[in-house]
N, C-alpha and C positions, 0 to 999 in steps of 0.2 A: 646712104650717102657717106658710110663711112668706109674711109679710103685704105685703113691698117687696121690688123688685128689689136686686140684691144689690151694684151701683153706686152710693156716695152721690153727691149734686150739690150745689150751693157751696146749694143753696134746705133741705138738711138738716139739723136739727141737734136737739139732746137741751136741756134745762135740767138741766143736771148738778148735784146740792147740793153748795155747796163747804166741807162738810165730809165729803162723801167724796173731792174731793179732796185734803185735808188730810191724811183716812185715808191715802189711797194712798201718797201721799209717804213720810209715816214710816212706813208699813210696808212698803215697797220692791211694791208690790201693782202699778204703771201695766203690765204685761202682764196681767193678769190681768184690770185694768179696760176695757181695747180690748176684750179679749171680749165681757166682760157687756153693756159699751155697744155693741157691734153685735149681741150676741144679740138684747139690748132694742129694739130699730132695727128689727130687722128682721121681729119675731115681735108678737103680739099676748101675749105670756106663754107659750107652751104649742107643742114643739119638740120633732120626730122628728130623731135626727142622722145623716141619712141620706147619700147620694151626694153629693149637691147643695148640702144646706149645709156637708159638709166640705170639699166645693172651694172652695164662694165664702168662708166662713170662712180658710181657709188662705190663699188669692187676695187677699182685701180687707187681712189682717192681715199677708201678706206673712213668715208661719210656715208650719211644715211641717205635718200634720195629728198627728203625735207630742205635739207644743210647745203644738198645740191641745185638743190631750185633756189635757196635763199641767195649763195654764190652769184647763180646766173644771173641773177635778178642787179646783184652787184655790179655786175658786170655788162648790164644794156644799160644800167643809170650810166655810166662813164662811156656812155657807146663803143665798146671794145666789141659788145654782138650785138647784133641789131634782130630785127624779127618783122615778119610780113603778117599782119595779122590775116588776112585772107586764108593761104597754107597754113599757118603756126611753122612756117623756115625759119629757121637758124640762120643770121649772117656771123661769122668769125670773123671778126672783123684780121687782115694780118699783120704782121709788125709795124711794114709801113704806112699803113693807114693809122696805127694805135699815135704812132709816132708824131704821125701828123697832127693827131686830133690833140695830143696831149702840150704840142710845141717840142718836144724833144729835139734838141739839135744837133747832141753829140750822134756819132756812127758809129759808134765802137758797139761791139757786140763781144759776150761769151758764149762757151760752147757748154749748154749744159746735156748733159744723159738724163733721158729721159727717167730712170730708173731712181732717180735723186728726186724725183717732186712729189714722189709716195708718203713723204713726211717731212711734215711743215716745218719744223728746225733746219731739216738736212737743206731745204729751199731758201729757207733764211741765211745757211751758214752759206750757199754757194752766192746768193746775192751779197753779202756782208765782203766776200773774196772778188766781185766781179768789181766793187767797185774800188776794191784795195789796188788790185792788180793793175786797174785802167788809172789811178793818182799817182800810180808808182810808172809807170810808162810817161805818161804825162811829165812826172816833175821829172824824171832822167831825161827827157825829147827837150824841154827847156832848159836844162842845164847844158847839154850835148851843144841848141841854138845859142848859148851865150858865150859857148866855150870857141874861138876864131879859127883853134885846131880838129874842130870835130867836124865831118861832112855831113851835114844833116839827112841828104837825100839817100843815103849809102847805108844807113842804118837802119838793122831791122827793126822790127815792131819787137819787144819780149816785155812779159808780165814778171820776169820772174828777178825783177830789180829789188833790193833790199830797200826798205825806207821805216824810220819812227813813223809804229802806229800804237797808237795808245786809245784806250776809250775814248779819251778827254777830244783826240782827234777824230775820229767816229761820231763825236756827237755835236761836233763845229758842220759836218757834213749832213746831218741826219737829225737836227734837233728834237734827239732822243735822250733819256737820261743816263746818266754815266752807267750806272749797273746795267742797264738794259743794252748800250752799246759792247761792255765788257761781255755779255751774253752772248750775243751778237757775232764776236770776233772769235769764243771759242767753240761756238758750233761750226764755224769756219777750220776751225784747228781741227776737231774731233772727226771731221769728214775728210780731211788730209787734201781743202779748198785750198790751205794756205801751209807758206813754213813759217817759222817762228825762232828768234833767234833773242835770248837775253843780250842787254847789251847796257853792259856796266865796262866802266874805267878808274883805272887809279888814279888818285888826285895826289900831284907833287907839287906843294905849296913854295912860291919861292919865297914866302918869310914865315919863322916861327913863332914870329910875333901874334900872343890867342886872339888880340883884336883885330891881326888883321883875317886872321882865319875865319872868325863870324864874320866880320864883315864883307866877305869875300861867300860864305855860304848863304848869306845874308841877300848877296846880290841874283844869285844860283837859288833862288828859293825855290823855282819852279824844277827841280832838279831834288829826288832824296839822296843825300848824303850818307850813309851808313858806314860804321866805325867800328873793327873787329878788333880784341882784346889788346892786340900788339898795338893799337891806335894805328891801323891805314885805315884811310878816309880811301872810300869808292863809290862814285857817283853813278845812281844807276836811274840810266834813261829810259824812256820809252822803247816798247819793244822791236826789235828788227824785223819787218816780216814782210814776204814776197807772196803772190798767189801764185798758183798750180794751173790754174788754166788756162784753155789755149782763146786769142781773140782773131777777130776779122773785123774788115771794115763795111758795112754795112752801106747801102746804097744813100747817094744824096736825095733831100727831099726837102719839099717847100711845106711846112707849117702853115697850116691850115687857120685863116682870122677868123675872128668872130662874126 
């Protein structure tokens, strides 16, 4: 029942919805999701787990076949497969069912290679970018709708909009701790998911009055100020950073009640 040879090539790849990668993140779930996404990969839905696919499963995922059954097992508690017990079949369950089951309402989809879920960071860094990319589209499509001169209907889709991301904003999204979002964003870098651009400015005080300068840095606290020997003051913010990868819009679906 499986449908591909069990070797991805740089020409494979999934449209992942990034808000299951979102899911994944704060639920600590990226082993669980290499699975599904090479079950999904490789099967048409419907999966004997036989000789062959517990080697190439174990081989491609680079676990043991113990680690793999524990995954799976992960992954029928959240019904993303399901199973007959009669045959011992495989359901893979597919996006839009996960979707359904989970509530997931955004469409937005990335485009991942398959060749990137081989290791568990490089899966984190491109979920970490899928969902920069989709905030960064997002807050540019509502600035675009508030602006009376911008056509809304006339503009394409692009991910590759600059916006401050910082940890601290990573972990308002992903109620993760700051190190761990900082993590996060440069296994995103390291994998060249995202760009990254420093993004400091010179601060030119209109008084030289020192009170009113603390007081004025004072108000900027959420902002470091740093001061190089000549005394310029350069406020350096949050980092500038766009993701790399390409989106789609994924089909509408009604969310499944309880």
């Amino acid at each position: 029942m499986m449908d591909r040879q069990c070797e991805a090539t740089e020409s494979d790849y999934l449209w992942v919805p990034v808000e299951m990668c979102e899911f994944t993140l704060k639920n600590n779930f990226t082993r669980q999701l290499r699975l599904y996404l090479y079950l999904n990969w490789v099967s048409s839905g419907l999966l004997k787990m036989d000789t062959k696919l517990r080697t190439s499963s174990s081989s491609a995922l680079d676990i043991s076949v113990r680690t793999m059954y524990r995954n799976l097992k992960g992954l029928m508690k959240r019904n993303w497969v399901g199973q007959n017990p009669a045959t011992k079949t495989y359901f893979i369950r597919g996006f839009e069912n996960v979707r359904a089951i989970e509530g997931f309402r955004s469409r937005s989809a990335a485009k991942l290679q398959m060749t990137n879920i081989h290791d568990i960071k490089t899966l984190q860094g491109f979920c970490t970018a899928a969902i920069i990319g989709n905030r960064s589209y997002r807050r540019k499509w509502e600035e675009g709708r508030l602006n009376e001169k911008s056509d809304v209907h006339s503009r394409t889709p692009s991910s590759h909009y600059f916006m401050e991301c910082s940890a601290s904003y990573l972990n308002m999204i992903l109620s993760l701790s700051i190190p761990t979002c900082h993590r996060l964003k440069q296994r995103a870098l390291a994998n060249d998911f995202i760009n990254l651009k420093k993004n400091e400015a010179l601060i030119e005080y209109r008084s030289t009055n020192i009170w009113e300068i603390k007081n004025y840095r004072k108000a900027m606290g959420h902002y470091f100020i740093k001061v190089n020997r000549s005394g310029v003051h350069t406020e350096v913010r949050p980092d500038l950073v766009s993701s790399n990868l390409k989106y789609k819009t994924r089909k509408k679906i009604t969310p499944k009640s309880d």
